[in-house]
Backbone as CSV, one residue per row, in Angstrom:
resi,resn,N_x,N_y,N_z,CA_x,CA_y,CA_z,C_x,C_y,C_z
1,UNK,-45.079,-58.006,70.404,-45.682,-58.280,71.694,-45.286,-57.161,72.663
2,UNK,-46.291,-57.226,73.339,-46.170,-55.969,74.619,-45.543,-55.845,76.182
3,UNK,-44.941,-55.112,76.436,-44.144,-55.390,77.614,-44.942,-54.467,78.613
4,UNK,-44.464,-54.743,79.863,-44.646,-54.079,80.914,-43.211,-54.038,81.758
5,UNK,-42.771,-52.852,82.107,-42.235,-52.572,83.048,-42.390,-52.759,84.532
6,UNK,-41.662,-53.438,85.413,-42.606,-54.071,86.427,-42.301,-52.663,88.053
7,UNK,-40.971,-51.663,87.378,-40.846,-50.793,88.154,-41.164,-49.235,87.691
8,UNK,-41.233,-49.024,86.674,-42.072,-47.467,86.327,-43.580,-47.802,85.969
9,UNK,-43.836,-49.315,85.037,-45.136,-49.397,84.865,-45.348,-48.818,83.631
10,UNK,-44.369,-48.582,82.627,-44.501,-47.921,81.243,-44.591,-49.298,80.575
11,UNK,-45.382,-49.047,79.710,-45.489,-50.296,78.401,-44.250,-50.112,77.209
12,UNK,-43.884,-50.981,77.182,-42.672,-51.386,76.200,-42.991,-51.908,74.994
13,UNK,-42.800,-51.730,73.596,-43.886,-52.189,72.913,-42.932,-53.288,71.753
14,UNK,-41.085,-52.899,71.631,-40.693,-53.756,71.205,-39.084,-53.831,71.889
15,UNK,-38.833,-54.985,72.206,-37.228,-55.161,72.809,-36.169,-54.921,71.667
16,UNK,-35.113,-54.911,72.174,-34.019,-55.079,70.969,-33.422,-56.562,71.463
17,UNK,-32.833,-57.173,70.340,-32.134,-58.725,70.274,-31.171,-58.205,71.500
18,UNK,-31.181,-59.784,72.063,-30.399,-59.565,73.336,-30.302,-58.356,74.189
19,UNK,-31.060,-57.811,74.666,-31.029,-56.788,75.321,-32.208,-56.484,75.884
20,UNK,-32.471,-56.792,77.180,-33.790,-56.790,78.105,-33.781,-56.056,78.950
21,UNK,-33.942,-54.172,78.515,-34.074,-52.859,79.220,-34.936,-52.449,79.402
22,UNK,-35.855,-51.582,80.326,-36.507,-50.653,79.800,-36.023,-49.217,79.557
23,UNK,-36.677,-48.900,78.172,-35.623,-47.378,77.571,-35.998,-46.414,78.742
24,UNK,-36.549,-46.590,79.762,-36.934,-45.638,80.277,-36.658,-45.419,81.230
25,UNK,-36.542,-46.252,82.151,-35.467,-46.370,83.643,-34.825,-47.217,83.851
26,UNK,-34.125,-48.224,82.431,-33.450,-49.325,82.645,-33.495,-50.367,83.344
27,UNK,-34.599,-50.627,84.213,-34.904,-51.541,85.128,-34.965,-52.483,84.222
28,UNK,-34.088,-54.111,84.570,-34.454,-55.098,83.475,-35.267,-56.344,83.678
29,UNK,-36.645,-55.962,84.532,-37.866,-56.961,84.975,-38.707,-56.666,83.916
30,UNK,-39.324,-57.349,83.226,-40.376,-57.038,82.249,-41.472,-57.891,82.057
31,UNK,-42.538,-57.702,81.874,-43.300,-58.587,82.060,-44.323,-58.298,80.771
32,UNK,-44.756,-59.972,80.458,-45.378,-59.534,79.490,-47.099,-58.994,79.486
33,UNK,-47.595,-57.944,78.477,-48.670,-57.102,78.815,-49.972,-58.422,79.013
34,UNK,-50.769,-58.268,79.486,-52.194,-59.068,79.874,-52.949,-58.959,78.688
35,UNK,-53.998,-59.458,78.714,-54.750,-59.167,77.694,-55.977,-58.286,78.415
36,UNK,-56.847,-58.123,78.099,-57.996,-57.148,78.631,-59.310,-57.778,78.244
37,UNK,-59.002,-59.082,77.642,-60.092,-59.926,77.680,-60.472,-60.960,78.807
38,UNK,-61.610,-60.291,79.099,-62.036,-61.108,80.263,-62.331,-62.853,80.146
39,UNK,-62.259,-63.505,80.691,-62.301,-64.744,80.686,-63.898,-65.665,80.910
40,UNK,-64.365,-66.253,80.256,-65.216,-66.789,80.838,-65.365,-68.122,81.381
41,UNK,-66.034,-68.467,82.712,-65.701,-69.866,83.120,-67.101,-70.269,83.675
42,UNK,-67.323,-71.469,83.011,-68.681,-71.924,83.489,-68.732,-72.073,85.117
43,UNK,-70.142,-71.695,85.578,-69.883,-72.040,87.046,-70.906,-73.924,87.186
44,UNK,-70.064,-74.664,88.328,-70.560,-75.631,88.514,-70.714,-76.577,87.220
């Protein structure tokens, strides 16, 4: 599963056990990536 970094904004693509970094500026907020599938919702 895919991460997001919530302060450089780099995608993270796997964590290590116990350990919630990003390798990249260590910030440890992460969020997980969205999907890019749009949603559909009936109207009315």
């Amino acid at each position: 599963m895919a991460y997001v970094c919530l302060h450089c904004k780099k995608e993270v693509k796997q964590l290590e056990r116990n350990f919630v970094r990003c390798p990249y500026c260590g910030y440890r907020v992460l969020a997980k990536k969205r999907s890019s599938l749009a949603k559909e919702v009936p109207s009315s």
